[in-house]
PABALUM-923012 format. One line per field, with one value per atom (N, C-alpha, C): residue number from 1; residue in one letter; atom name; x, y negated, z. Coordinates in pm, whole numbers, plus 50000, padded with zeros to 5 digits. Layout:
BEGIN
n	NUM;...
res	A;...
atom	CA;...
X	X;...
Y	Y;...
Z	Z;...
This chain:
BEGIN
n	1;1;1;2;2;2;3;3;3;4;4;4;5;5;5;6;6;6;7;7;7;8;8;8;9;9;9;10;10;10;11;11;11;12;12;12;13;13;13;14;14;14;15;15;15;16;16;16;17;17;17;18;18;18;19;19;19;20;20;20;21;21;21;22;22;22;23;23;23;24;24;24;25;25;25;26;26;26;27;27;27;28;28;28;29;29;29;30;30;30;31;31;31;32;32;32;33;33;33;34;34;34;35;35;35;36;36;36;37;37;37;38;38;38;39;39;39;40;40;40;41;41;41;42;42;42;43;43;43;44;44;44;45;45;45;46;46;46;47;47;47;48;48;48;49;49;49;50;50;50;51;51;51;52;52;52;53;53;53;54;54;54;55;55;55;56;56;56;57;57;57;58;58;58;59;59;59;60;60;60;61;61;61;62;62;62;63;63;63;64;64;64;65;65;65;66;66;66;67;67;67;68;68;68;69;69;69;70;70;70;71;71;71;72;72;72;73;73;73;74;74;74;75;75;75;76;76;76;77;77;77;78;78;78;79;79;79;80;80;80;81;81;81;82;82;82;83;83;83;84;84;84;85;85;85;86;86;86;87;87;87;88;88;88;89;89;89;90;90;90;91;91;91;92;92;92;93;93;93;94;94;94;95;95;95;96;96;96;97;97;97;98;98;98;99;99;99;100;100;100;101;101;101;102;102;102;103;103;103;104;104;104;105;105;105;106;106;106;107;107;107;108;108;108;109;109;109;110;110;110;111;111;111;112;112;112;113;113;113;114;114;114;115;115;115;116;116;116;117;117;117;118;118;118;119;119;119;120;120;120;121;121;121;122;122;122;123;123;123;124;124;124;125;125;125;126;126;126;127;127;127;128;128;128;129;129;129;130;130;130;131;131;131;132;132;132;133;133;133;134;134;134;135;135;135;136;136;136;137;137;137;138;138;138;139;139;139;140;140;140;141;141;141;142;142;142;143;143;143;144;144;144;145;145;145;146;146;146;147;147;147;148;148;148;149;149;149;150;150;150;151;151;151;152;152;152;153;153;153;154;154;154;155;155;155;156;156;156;157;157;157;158;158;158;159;159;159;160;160;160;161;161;161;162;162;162;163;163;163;164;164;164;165;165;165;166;166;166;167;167;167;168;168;168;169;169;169;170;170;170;171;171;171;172;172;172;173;173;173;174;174;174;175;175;175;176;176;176;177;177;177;178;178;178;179;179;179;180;180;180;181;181;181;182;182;182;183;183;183;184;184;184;185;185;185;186;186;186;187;187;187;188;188;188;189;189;189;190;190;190;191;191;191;192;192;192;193;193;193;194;194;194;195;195;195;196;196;196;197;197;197;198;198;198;199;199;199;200;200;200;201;201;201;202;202;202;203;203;203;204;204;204;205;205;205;206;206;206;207;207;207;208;208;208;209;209;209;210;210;210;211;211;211;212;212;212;213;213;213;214;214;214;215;215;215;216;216;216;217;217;217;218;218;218;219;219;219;220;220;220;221;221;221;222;222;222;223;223;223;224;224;224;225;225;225;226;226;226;227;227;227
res	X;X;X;X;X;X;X;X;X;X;X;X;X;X;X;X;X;X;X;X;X;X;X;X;X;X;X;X;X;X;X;X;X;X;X;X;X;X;X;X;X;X;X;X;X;X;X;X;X;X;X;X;X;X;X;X;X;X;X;X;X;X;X;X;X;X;X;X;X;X;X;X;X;X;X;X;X;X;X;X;X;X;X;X;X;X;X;X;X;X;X;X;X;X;X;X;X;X;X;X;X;X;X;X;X;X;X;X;X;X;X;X;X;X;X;X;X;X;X;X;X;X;X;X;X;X;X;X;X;X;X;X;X;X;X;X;X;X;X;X;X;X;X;X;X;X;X;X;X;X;X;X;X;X;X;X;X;X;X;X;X;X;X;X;X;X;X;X;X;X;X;X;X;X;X;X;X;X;X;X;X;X;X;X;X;X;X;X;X;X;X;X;X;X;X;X;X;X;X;X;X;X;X;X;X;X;X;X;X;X;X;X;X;X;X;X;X;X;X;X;X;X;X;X;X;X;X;X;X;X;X;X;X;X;X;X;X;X;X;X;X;X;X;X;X;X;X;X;X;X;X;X;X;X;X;X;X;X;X;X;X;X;X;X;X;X;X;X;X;X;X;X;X;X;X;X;X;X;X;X;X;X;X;X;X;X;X;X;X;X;X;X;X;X;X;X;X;X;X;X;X;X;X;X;X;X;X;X;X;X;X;X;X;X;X;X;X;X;X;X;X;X;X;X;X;X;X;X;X;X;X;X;X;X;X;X;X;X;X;X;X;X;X;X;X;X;X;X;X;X;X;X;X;X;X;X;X;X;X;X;X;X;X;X;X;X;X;X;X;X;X;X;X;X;X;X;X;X;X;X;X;X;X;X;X;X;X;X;X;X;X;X;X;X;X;X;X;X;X;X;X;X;X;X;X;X;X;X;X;X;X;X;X;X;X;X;X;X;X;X;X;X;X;X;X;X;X;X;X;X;X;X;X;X;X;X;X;X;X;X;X;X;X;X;X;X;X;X;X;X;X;X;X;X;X;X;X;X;X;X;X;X;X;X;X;X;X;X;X;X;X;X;X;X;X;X;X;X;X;X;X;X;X;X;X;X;X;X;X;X;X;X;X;X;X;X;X;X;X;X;X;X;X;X;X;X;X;X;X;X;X;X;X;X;X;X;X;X;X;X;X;X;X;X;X;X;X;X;X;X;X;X;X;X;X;X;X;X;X;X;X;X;X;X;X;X;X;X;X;X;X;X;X;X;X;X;X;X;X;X;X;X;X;X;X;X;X;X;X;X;X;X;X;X;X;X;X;X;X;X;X;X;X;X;X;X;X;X;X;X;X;X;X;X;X;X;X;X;X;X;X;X;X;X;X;X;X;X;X;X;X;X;X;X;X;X;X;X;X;X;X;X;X;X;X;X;X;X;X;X;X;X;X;X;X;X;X;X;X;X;X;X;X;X;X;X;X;X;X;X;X;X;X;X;X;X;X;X;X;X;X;X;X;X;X;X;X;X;X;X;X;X;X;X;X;X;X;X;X;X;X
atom	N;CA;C;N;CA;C;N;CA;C;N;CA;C;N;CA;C;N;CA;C;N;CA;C;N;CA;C;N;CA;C;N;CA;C;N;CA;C;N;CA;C;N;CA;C;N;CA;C;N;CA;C;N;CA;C;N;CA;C;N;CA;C;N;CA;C;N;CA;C;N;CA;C;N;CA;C;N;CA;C;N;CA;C;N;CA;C;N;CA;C;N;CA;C;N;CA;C;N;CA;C;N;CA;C;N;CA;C;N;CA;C;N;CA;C;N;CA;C;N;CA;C;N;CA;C;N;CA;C;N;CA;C;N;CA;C;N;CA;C;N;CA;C;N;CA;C;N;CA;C;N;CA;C;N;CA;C;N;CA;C;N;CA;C;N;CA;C;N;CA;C;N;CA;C;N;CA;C;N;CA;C;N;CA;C;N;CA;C;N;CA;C;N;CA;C;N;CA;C;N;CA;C;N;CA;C;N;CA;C;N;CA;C;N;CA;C;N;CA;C;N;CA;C;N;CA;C;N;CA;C;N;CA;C;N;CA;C;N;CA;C;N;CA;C;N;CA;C;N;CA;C;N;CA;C;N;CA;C;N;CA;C;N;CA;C;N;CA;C;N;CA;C;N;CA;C;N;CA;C;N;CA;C;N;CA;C;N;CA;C;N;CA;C;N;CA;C;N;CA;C;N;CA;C;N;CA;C;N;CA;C;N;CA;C;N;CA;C;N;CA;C;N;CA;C;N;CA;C;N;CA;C;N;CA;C;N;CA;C;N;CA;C;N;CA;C;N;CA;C;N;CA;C;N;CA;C;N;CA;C;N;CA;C;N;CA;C;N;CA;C;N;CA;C;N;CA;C;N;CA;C;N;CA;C;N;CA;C;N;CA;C;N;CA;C;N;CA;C;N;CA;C;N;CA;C;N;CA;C;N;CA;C;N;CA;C;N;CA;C;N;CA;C;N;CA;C;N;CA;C;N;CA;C;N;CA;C;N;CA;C;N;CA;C;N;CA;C;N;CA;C;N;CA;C;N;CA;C;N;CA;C;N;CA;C;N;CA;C;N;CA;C;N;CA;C;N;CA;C;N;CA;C;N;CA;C;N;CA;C;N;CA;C;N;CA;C;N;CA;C;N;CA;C;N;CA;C;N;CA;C;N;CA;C;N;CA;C;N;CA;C;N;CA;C;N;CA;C;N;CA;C;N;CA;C;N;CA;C;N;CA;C;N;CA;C;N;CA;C;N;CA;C;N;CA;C;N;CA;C;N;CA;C;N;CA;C;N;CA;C;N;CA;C;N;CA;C;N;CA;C;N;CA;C;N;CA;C;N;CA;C;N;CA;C;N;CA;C;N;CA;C;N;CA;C;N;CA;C;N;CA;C;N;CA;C;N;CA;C;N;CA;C;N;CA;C;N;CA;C;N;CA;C;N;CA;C;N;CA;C;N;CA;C;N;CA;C;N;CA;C;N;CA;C;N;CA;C;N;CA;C;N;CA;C;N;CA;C;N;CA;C;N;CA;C;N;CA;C;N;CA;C;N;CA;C;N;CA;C;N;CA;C;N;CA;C;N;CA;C;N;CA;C;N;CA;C;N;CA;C;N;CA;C;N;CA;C;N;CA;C;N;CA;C;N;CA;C;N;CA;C;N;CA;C;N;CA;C;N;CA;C;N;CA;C;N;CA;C;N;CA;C;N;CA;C;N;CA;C;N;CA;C;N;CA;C;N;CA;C;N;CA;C;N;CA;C;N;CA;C;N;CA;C;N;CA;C;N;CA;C;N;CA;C
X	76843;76749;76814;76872;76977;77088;77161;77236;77136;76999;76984;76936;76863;76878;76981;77113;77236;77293;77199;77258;77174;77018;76915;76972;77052;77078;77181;77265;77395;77368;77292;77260;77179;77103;76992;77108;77207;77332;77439;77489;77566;77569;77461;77461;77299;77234;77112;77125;77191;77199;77244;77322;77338;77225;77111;77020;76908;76955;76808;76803;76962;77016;76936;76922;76896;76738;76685;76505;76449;76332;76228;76158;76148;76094;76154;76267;76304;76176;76135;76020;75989;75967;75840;75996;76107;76226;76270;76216;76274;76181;76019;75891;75965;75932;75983;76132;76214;76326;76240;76187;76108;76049;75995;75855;75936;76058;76130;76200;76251;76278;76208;76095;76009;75966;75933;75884;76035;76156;76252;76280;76189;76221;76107;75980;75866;75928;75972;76049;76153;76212;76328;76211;76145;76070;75992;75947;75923;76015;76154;76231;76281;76339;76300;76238;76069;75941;75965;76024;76046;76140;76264;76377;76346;76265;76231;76143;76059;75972;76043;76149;76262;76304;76410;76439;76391;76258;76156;76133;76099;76101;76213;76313;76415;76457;76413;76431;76324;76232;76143;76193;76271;76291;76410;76444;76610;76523;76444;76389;76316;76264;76178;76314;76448;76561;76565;76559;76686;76588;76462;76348;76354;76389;76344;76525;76612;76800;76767;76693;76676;76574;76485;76406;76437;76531;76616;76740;76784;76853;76795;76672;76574;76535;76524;76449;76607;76728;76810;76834;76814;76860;76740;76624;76527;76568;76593;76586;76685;76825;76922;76904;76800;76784;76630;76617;76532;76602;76744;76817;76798;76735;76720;76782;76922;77015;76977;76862;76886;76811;76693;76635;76730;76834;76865;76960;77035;77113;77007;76911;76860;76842;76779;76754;76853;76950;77137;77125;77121;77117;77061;76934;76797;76851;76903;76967;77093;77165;77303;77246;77102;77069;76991;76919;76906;77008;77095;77228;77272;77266;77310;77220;77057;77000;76994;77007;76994;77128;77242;77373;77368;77297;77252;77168;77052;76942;77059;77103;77188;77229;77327;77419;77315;77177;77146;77041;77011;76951;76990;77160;77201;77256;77278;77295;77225;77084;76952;76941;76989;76999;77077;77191;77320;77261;77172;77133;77010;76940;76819;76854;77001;77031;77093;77177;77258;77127;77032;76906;76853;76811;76744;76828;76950;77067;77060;77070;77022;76913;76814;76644;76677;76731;76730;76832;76898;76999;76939;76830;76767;76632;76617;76443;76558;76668;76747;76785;76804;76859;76758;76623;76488;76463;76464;76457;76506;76613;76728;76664;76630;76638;76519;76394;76261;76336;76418;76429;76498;76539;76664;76563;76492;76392;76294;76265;76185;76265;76403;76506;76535;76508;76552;76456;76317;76197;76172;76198;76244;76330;76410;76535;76494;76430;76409;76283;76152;76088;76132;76248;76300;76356;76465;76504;76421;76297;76187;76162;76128;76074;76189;76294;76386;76457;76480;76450;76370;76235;76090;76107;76159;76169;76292;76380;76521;76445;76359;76355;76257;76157;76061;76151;76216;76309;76431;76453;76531;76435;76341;76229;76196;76195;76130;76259;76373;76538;76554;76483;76592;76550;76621;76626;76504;76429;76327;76223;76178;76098;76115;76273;76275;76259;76316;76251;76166;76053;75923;75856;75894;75912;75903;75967;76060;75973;75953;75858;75695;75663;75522;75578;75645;75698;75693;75746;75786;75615;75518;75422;75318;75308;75270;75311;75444;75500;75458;75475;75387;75248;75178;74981;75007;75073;75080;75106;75250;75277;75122;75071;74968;74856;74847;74702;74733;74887;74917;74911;74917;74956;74794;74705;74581;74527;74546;74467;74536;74666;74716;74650;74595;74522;74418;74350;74201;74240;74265;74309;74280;74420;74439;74300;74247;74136;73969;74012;73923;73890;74037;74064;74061;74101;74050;73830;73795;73650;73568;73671;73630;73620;73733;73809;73660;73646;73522;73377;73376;73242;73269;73357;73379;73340;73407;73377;73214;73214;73013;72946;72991;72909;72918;73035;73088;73010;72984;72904;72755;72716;72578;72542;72620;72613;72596;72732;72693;72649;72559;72444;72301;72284;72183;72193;72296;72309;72261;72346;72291;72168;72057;71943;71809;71920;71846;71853;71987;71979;71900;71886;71754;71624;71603;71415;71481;71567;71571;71537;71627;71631;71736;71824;71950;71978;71997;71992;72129;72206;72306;72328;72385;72369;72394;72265;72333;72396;72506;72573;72564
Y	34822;34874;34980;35060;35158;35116;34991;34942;34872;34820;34713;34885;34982;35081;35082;35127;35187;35065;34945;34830;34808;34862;34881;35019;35121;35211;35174;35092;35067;35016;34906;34861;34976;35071;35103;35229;35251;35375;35279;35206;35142;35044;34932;34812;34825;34894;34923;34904;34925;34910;34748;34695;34557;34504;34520;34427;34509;34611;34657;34521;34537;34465;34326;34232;34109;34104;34221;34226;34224;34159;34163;34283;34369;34466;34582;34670;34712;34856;34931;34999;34958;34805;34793;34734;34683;34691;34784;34920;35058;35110;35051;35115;34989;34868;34767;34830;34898;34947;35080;35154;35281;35191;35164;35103;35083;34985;34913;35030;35110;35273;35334;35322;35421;35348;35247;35112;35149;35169;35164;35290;35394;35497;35533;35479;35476;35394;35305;35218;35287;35382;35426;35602;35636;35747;35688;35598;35488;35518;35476;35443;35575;35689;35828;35880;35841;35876;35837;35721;35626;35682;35715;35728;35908;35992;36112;36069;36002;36024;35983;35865;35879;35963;36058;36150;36236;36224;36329;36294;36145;36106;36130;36096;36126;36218;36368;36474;36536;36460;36520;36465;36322;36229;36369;36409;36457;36588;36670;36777;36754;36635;36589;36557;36469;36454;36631;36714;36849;36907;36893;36923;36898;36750;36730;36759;36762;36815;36963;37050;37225;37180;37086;37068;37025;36956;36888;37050;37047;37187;37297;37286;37417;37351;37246;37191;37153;37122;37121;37245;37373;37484;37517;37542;37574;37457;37334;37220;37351;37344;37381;37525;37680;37727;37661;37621;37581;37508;37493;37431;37280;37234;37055;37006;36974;36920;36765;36679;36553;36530;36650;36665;36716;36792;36859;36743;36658;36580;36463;36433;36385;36394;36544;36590;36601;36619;36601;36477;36376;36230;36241;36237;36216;36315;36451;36539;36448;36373;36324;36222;36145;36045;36076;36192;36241;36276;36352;36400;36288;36177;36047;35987;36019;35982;36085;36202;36325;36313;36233;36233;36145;36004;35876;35903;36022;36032;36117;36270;36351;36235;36146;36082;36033;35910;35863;35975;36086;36171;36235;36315;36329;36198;36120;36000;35959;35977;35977;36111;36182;36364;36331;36215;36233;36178;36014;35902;35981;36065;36144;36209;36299;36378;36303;36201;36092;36000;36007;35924;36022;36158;36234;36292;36303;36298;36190;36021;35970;35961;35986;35999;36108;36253;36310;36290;36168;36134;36014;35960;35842;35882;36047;36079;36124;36227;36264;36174;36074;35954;35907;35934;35857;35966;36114;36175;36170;36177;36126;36020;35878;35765;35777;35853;35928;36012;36103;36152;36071;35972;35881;35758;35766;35670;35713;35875;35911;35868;35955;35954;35777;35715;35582;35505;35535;35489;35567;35695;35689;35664;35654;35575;35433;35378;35246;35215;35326;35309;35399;35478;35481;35396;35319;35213;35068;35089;34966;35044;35171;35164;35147;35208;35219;35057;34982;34812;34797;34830;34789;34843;34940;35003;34944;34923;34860;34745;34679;34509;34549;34613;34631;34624;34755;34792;34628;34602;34486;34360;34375;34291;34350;34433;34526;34501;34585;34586;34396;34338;34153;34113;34010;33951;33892;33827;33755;33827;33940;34050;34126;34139;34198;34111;33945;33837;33849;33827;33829;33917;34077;34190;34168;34117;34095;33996;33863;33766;33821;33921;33956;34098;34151;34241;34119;34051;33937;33873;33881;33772;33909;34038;34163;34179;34165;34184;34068;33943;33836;33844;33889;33927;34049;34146;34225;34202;34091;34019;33924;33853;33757;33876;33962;34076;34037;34155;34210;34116;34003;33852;33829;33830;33819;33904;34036;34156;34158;34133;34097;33964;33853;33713;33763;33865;33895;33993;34073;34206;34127;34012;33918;33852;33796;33687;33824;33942;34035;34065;34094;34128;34044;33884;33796;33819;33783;33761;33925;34028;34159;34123;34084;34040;33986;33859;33780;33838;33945;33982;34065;34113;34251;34224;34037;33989;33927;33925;33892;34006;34119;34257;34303;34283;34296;34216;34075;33981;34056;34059;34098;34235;34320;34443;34455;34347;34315;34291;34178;34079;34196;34305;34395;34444;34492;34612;34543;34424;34319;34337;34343;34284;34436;34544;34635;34705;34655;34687;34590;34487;34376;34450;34482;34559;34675;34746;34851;34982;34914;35060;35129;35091;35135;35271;35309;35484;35526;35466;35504;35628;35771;35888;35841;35902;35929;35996;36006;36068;36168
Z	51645;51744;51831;51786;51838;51919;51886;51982;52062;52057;52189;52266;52280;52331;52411;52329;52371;52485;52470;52576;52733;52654;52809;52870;52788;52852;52914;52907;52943;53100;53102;53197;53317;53279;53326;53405;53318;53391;53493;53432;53491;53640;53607;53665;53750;53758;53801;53991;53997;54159;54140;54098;54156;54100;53983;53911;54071;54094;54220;54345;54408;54510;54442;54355;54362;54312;54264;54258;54360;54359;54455;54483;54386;54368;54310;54347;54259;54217;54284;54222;54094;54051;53995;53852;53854;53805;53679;53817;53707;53651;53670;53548;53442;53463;53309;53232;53317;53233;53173;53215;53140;53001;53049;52939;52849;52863;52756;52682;52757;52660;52592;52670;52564;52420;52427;52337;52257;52314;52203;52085;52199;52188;52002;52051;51979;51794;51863;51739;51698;51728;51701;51596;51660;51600;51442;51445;51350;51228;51275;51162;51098;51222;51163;51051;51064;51025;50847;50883;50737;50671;50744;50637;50621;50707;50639;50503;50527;50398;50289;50295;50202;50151;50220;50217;50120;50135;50070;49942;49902;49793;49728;49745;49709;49642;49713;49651;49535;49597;49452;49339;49351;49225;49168;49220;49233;49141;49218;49121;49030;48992;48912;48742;48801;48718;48663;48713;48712;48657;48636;48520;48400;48409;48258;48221;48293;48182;48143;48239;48205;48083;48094;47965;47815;47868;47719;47689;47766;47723;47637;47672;47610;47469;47482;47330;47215;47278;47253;47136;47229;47160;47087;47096;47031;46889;46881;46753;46670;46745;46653;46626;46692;46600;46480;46524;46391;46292;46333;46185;46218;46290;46300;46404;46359;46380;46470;46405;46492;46569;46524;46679;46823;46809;46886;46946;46840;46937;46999;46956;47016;47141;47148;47292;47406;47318;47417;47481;47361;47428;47554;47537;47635;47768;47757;47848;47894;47823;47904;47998;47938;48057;48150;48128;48296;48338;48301;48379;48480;48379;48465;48554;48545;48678;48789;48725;48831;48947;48915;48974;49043;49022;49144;49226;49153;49271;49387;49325;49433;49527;49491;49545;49632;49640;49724;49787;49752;49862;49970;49912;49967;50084;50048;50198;50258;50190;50275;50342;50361;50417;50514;50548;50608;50718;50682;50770;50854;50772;50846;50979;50948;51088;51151;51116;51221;51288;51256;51361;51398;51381;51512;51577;51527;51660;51753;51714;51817;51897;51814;51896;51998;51937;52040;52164;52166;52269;52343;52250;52338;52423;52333;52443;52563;52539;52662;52767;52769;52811;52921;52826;52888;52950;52950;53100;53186;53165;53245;53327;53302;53372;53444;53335;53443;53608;53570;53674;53831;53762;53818;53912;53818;53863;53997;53948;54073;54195;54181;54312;54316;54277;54322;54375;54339;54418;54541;54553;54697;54823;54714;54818;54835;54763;54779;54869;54849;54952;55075;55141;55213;55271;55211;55268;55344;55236;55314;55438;55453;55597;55687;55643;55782;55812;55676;55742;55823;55769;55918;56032;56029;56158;56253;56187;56234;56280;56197;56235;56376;56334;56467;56577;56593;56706;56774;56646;56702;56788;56743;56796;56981;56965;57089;57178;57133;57207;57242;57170;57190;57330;57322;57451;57474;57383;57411;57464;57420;57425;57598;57623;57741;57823;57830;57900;57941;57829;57802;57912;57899;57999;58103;58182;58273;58372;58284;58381;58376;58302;58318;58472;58474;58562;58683;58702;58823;58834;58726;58757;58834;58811;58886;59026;59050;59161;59279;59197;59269;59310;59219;59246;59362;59332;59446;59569;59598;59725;59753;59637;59748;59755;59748;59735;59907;59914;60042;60171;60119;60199;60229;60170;60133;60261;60221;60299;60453;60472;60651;60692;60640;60655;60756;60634;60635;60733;60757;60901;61034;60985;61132;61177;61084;61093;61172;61138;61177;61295;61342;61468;61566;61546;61627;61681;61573;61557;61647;61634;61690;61845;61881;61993;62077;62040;62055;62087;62021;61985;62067;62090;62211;62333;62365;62471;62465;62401;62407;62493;62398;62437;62534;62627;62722;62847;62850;62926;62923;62783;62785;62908;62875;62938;63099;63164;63273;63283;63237;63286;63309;63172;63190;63348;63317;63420;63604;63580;63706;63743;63604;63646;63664;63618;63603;63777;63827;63956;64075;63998;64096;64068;64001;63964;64003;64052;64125;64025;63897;63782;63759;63865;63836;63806;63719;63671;63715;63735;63817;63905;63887;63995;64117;64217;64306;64353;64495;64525;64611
């Protein structure tokens, strides 16, 4: 469990930019590499948890042995002053075979003591690790949603700057300039066509006037000063 760790870590220090480069997502990339740490991390606190309580057993067995040899020792000497000799070796006996379990328990407690600090040395190198990749992670989800915008923005801009776009530009500019020429073409038509019809009407008003004035001097209204 400790080496597949020491192998998501491997990857997660090492090779993380080229596994980013070919994700779809890398954001969402470097939470599944978290998760998978912590999940290792949890399993790894687990086995800790276990080989302490070992540990623990262990040693009680160990003080539980080193009880009953101080106990046979005492009854040992108490037999032989009472003069009773086979009680006392008896009790030797019984004292030499704890001696001999008290020396297997040492032996496997103590290596259960050794394995205890050689795993929260690693726990504490695998929670370090996992801050580490927390912190790594922040700075890499912003670089990564940095980099999405300034792609979008690049692509926008390339869109806007291309040729098609300024084309595009260009004949709506030419189809303006055209509405403006027929406006102007339009409004000298209509000027010309005005000034004729004025023309006309000028000369109407003109006939009429004489004709008044003719008739105003037959009825002898001519308001005309005299001289």
């Amino acid at each position: 469990m400790f080496q597949f760790f020491k192998r998501i870590r491997t990857v997660v220090s090492s090779e993380l930019n080229a596994m980013i480069d070919k994700a779809e997502d890398p954001v969402k990339m470097l939470d599944q590499f978290l998760r998978d740490m912590g999940e290792d991390i949890r399993e790894a606190e687990a086995a800790v948890a276990k080989q302490i309580a070992n540990e623990k057993m262990l040693k009680r067995k160990v003080n539980d042995a080193q009880v009953m040899v101080d106990r046979r020792q005492e009854q040992a000497e108490k037999a032989v002053e009472a003069g009773n000799d086979d009680l006392a070796r008896r009790a030797l006996q019984d004292k030499k075979d704890h001696e001999n379990t008290l020396a297997s328990l040492t032996e496997s407690w103590e290596r259960a003591q050794a394995d205890v600090s050689s795993l929260r040395d690693k726990l504490d190198e695998m929670k370090r690790e996992y801050r580490e990749m927390q912190l790594k992670k922040d700075s890499l989800k912003a670089r990564a949603e940095s980099a999405k915008t300034r792609t979008k923005m690049n692509r926008t801009m390339s869109s806007i700057s291309g040729d098609e776009s300024r084309q595009g530009f260009e004949r709506m500019e030419e189809k303006v300039l055209r509405f403006e020429a027929e406006a102007e073409t339009s409004e000298d038509i209509s000027q010309a066509s005005r000034t004729l019809d004025d023309e006309f009407k000028d000369l109407i008003t003109n006939d009429v006037d004489d004709e008044l004035a003719a008739l105003k001097k037959k009825l002898g209204k001519d308001e005309s000063p005299t001289e």
